[in-house]
Structure formats: C-alpha cells, structure tokens
C-alpha positions in Angstrom: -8.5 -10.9 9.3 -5.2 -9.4 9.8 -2.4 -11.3 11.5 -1.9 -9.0 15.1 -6.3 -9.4 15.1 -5.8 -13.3 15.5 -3.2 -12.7 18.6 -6.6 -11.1 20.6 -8.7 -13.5 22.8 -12.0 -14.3 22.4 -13.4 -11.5 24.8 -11.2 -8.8 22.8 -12.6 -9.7 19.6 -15.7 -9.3 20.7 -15.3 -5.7 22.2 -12.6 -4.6 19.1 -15.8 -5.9 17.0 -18.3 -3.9 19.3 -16.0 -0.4 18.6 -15.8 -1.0 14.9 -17.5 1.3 11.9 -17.5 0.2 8.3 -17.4 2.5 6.0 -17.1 2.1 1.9 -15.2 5.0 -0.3 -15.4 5.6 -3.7 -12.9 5.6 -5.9 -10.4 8.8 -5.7 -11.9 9.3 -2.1 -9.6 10.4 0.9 -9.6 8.1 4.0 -7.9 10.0 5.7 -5.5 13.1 5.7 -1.7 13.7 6.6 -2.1 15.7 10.0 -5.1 14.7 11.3 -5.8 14.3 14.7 -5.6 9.8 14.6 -8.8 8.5 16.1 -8.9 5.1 14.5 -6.5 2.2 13.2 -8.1 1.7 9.5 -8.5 -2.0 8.1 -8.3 -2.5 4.6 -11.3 -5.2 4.0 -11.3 -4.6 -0.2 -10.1 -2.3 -2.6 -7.2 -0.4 -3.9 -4.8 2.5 -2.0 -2.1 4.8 -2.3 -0.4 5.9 0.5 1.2 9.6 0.0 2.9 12.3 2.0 2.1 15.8 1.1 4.4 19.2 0.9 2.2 22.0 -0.9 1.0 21.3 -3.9 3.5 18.4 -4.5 2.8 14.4 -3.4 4.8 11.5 -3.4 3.5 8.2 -3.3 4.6 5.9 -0.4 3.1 2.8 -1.5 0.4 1.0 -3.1 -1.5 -1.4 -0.7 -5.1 -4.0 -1.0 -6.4 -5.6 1.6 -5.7 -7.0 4.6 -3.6 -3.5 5.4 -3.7 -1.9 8.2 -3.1 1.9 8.3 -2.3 4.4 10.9 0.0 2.2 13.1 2.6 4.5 13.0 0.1 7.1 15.2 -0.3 4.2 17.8 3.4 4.9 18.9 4.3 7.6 17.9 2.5 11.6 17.6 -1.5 10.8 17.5 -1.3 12.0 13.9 -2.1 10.8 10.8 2.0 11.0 9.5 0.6 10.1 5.1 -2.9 10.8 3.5 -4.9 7.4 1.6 -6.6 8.2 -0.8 -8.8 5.4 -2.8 -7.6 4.1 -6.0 -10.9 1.4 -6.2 -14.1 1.5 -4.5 -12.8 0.6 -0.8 -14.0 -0.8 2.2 -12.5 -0.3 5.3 -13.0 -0.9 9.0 -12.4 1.5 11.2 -11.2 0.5 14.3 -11.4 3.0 17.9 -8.4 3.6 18.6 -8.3 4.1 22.6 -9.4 0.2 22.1 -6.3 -0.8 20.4 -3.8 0.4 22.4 -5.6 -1.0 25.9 -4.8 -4.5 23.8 -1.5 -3.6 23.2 -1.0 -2.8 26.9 -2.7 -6.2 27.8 -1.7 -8.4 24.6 2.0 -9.0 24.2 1.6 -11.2 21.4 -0.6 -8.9 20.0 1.7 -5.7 20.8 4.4 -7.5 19.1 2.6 -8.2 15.6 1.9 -5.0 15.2 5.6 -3.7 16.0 7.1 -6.4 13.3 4.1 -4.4 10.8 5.9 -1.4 11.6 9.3 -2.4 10.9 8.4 -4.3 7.7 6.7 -1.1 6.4 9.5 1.1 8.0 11.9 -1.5 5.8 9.7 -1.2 2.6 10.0 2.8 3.1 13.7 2.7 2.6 13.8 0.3 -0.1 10.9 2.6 -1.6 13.0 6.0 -1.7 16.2 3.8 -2.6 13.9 3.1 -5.9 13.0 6.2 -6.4 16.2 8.3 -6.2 19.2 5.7 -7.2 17.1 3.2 -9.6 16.7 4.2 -13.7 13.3 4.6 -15.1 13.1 0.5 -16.1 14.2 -0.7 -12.3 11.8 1.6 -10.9 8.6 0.2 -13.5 9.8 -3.2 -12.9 9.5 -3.0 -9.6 6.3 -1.3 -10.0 5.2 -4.6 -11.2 6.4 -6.9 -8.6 4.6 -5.1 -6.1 1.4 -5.1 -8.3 1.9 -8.8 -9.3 3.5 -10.2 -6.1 1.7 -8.4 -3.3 -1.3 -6.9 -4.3 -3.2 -9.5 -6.9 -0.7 -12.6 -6.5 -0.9 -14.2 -10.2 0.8 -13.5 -13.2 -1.9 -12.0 -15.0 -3.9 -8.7 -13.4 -6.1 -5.6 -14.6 -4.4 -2.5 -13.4 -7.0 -0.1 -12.0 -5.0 3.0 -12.5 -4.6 5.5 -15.6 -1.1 5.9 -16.8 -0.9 8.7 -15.5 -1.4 7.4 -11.6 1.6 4.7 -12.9 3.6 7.5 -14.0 3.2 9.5 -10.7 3.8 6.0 -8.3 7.0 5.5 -10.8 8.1 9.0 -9.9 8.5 9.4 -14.2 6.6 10.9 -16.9 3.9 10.1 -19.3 5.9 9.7 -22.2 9.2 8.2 -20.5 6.1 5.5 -19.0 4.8 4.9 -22.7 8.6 4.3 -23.8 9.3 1.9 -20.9 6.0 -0.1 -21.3 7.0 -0.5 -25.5 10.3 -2.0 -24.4 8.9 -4.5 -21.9 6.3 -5.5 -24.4 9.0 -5.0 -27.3 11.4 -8.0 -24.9 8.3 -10.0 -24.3 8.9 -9.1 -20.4 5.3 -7.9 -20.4 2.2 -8.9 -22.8 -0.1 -5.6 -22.0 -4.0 -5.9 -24.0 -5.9 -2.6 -22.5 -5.1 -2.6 -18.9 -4.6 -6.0 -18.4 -1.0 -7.0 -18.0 0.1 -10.9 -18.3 3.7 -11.3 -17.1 6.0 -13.5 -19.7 9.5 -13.6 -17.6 9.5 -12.7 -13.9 13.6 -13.4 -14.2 14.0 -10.7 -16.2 11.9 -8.2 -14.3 13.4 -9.5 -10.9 16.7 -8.5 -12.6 15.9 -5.3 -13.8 15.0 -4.6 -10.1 17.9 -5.4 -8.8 20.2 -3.7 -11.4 17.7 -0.9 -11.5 
C-alpha cells in the first residue's frame, strides 16, 4: 500500500477499494497517454515503467519507476490532464483508482492531502535533478546514476537483472549505443560493475556515488 492510502480511515478504504479496477499490461504497453483527459490516479502494484514526455516524433524519458508509484498526481492539482505518457517496460499491474474519489479525500483527509503534496514535490525535486543529469552531467555521471536509481530505488540490492535492451538504457541515459557499450567496458574494465548477460552485480557503490556527483 502506498504511504498517503494508509492516512485514509477505515470507511475510505473501503469505498477507495469499492471504486478501484485492476488491470495488467504487457510489456511495451501504454497506460496511459500525455494529454489525456485524467480519470484515474494509477497505482503501481508490480512491474516496470518509464515515464516520458512526448514532442512529435521525439521522447524523453522522465523516470524509471516499480511499484508502489503512484502516477497521475500532478492532474489532481493541476489541468485534469495526463501532463507524461507510461509506457510498460515489464508485464504491469496497476490499480486504477476513480479519480472524483480521491480528491473528495483530499478535501476531507488533511493527513492524507498532505502525503500526496510531499509526493509531488519529491517527484517535482527528482525532475530537476533529472534534467540537471541529462544536460550538465558527461556520459559516465549520467550511466552511473542510471544505476543508483536501478540499484537503490527500484530493486534495492546490489545485484539485479535489468529488464531493458541497451538500447532502452541508451535512450533513459539520453546517449548512444555505442557511447553505452564504451561506458559499460569501462565500468566493468575499473571493476565498478561485474555485468554477466543482463545481470549487473555492483563491486563499489563509492565509486559510482562519485561519478555521480562529479558527473
């Protein structure tokens, strides 16, 4: 359950659960679409996402997030749009929550209201430090930190099978294939890394913390 659900009372769990739909996507799968008219929160219950905002043709990836994520809060508060597309990375299941339902609890909920404004600024925060990564950071910073987020807050252990092609990592690391390749051989080259197939075992969390920072 995610942390703002456990602020509801007894009697609001109930109805939240009564208004719910489960649904499960398959892999490369849209949840939902940039734009769209926002008639549910979405619950992440399992699987794999990217979050992405779209201009033509071109995409760039906002996050990767697993569950326990909420999506959509931003259309809560703000335009009752959709403001990124999801798309599934993993077979997914979500919950989908009615949204006229949520924000009656935020009216009557403070505690409630107020978990999912701290979501907001934390993912607001993340954003910035995102696009920070992405336009000031050089190709080992941003792969590094790739891997914090992968290691830290999607699987939490040291060791984890990546369910995305190079090519996704090259797209989420805003780099190409080849520059990816080169990156990967010199964290497995400075025994940062230990990669066997998709499966990456981290060796020195130091020295990718510091390539973070110094991008």
């Amino acid at each position: 359950m995610s942390l703002p659900f456990k602020e509801l009372t007894v009697e609001q769990l109930i109805e939240i659960n009564r208004n719910r739909a489960e649904i499960t996507f398959k892999k490369g799968e849209t949840i939902f679409k940039q734009g769209v008219m926002a008639s549910h929160l979405v619950y992440l219950k399992t699987g794999l996402v990217k979050l992405y905002r779209e201009n033509g043709h071109e995409e760039m990836i906002l996050s990767i997030e697993g569950k326990g994520k909420l999506l959509g809060l931003q259309a809560l508060f703000g335009k009752n749009l959709y403001p990124y597309s999801v798309q599934a990375y993993t077979e997914t299941k979500v919950c989908l929550h009615d949204k006229s339902t949520i924000q009656d609890f935020i009216n009557q909920n403070a505690g409630f209201a107020a978990c999912l404004m701290k979501q907001l600024s934390d993912e607001s925060l993340f954003w910035y430090d995102r696009t920070a990564c992405l336009t000031l950071k050089q190709l080992h910073g941003r792969f590094a930190d790739l891997l914090l987020c992968l290691s830290l807050r999607i699987y939490r252990r040291k060791k984890f099978k990546v369910p995305i092609s190079k090519k996704e990592m090259a797209a989420v690391t805003n780099m190409s294939q080849e520059s990816l390749s080169r990156v990967i051989k010199d964290f497995v080259g400075d025994k940062i890394i230990e990669m066997k197939g998709s499966e990456i075992s981290i060796l020195n969390y130091e020295k990718i913390r510091h390539l973070s920072m110094v991008g």
